[in-house]
VEXBA-810217 format. One record per residue (C-alpha): residue number from 1; chain; x, y, z. Coordinates in nm, 4 decimals, padded with zeros to 6 digits, always signed. Example, Ala and Ser with C-alpha at 12.3 -4.5 7.8 and 13.67 -1.06 7.14 Angstrom:
<sites>
(1,'A',(+01.2300,-00.4500,+00.7800))
(2,'A',(+01.3670,-00.1060,+00.7140))
</sites>
This chain:
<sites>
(1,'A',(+14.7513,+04.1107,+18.8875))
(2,'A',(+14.6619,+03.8653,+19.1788))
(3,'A',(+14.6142,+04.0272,+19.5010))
(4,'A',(+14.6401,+03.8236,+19.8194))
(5,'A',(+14.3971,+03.8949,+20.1103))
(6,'A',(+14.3627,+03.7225,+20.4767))
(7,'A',(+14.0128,+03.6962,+20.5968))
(8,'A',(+13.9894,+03.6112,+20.9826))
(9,'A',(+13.7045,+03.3875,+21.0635))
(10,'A',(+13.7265,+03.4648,+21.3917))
(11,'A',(+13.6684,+03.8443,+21.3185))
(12,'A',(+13.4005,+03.7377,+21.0905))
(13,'A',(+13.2121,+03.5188,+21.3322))
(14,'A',(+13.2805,+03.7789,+21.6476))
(15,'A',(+13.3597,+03.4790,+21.8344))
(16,'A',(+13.5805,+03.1509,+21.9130))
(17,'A',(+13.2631,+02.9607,+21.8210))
(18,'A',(+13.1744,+02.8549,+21.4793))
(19,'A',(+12.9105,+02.6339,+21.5010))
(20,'A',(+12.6318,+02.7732,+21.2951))
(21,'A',(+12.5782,+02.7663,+20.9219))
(22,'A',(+12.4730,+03.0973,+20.9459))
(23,'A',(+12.7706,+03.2153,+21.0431))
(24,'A',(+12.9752,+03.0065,+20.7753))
(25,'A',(+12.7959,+03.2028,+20.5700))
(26,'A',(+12.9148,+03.5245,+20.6420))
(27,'A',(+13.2307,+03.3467,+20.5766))
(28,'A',(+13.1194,+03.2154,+20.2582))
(29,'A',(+13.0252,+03.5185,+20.1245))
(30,'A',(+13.3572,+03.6949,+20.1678))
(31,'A',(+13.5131,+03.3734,+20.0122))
(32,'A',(+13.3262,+03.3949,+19.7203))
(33,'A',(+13.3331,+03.7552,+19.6631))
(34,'A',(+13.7535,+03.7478,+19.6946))
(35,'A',(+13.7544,+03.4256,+19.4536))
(36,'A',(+13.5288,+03.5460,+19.1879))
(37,'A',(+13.8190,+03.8529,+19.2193))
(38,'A',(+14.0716,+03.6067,+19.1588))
(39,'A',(+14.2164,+03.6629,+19.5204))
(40,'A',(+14.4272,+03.4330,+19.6643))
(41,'A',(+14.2877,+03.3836,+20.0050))
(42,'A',(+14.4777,+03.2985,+20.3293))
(43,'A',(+14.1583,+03.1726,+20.5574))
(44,'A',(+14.3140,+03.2116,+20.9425))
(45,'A',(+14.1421,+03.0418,+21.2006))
(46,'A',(+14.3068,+03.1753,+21.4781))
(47,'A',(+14.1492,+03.1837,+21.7812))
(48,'A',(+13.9237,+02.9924,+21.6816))
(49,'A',(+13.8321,+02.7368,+21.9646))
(50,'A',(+13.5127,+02.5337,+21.8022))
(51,'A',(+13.4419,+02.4096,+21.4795))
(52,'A',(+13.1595,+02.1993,+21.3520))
(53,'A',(+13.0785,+02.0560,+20.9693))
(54,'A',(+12.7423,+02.2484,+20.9416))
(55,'A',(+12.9810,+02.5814,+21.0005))
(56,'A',(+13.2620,+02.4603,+20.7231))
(57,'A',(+12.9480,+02.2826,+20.4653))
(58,'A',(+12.8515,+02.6567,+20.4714))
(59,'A',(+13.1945,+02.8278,+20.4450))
(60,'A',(+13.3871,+02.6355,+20.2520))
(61,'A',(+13.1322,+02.3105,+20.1246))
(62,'A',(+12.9755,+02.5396,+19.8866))
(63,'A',(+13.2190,+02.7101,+19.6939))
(64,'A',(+13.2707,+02.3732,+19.5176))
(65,'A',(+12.9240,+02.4827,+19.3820))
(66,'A',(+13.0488,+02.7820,+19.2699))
(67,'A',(+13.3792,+02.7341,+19.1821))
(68,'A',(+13.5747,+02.4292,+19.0370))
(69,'A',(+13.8341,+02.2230,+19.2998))
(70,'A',(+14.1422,+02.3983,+19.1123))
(71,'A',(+14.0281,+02.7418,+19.1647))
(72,'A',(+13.9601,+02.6725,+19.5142))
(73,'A',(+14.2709,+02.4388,+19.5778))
(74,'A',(+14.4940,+02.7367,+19.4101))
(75,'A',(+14.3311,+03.0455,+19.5786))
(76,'A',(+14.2296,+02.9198,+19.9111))
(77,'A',(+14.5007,+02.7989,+20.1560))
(78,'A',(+14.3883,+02.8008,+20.5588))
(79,'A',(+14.6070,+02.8525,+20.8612))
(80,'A',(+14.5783,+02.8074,+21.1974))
(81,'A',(+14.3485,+02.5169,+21.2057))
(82,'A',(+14.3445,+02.2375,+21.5042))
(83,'A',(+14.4328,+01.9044,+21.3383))
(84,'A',(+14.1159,+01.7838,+21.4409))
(85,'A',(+13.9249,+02.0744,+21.2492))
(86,'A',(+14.1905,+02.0365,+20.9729))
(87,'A',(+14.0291,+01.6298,+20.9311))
(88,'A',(+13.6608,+01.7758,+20.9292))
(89,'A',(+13.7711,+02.0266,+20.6722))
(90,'A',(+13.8514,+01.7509,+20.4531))
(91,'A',(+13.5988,+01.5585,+20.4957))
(92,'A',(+13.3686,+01.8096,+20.4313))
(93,'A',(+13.5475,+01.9326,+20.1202))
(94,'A',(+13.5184,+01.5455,+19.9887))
(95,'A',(+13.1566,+01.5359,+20.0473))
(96,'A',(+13.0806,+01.8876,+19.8868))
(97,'A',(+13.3086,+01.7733,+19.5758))
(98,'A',(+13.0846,+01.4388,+19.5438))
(99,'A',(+12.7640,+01.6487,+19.6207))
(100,'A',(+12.8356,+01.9039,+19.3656))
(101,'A',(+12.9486,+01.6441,+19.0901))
(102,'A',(+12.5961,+01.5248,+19.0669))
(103,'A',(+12.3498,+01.6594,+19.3228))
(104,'A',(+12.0678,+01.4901,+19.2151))
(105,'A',(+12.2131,+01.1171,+19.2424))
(106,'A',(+12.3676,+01.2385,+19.5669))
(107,'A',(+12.0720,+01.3343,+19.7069))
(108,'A',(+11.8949,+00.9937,+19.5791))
(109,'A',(+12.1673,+00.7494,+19.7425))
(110,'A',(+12.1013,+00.9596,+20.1013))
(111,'A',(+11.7216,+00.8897,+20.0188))
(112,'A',(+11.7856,+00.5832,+19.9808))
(113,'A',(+11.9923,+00.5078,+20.2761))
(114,'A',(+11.7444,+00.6635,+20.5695))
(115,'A',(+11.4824,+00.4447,+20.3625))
(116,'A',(+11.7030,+00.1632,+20.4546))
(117,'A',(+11.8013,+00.2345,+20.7845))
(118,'A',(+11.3960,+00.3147,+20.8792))
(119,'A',(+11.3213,-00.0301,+20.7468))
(120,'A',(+11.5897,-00.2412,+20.9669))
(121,'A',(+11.4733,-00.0363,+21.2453))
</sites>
């Protein structure tokens, strides 16, 4: 049987501000341990006055390591999220999904691009 579970990041954190990836990894961890459980998640983000990508690539960005997009799209909803944080969610999420489809010819086409940028500097 499915059991459903909220996880406040807000509690998690012990403050408004998630900016660190540390701290998305405290979040992460509880993430992971409730999906590998088969959880479904609700992921509140109330109170929650600061977000930044580093914070969510740690959260959420690297269960798509871990877990495949169906799993994750099916046991992990999120509530309470500023539309502006709910954009950077999904971009990160897109980027993570890319990253973890082929890491190694990810990493090579960023390589690539600072090479190209430091040359027309």
């Amino acid at each position: 049987m499915q059991r459903d579970m909220r996880i406040s990041v807000y509690e998690v954190v012990g403050s408004p501000l998630c900016v660190a990836s540390n701290d998305g990894q405290k979040v992460y961890d509880r993430l992971a341990d409730a999906l590998k459980a088969e959880c479904r998640v609700m992921l509140s983000f109330h109170n929650v006055t600061t977000v930044t990508s580093a914070f969510l690539n740690a959260a959420i960005g690297q269960l798509y390591g871990l877990f495949d997009e169906e799993q994750v799209r099916s046991l992990l909803k999120v509530e309470a999220m500023e539309v502006e944080d709910a954009e950077l969610l999904k971009r990160v999420i897109e980027t993570a999904k890319l990253y973890f489809k082929d890491p190694q010819r990810f990493d090579q086409v960023v390589r690539n691009t600072m090479e190209d940028e430091d040359d027309g500097a």
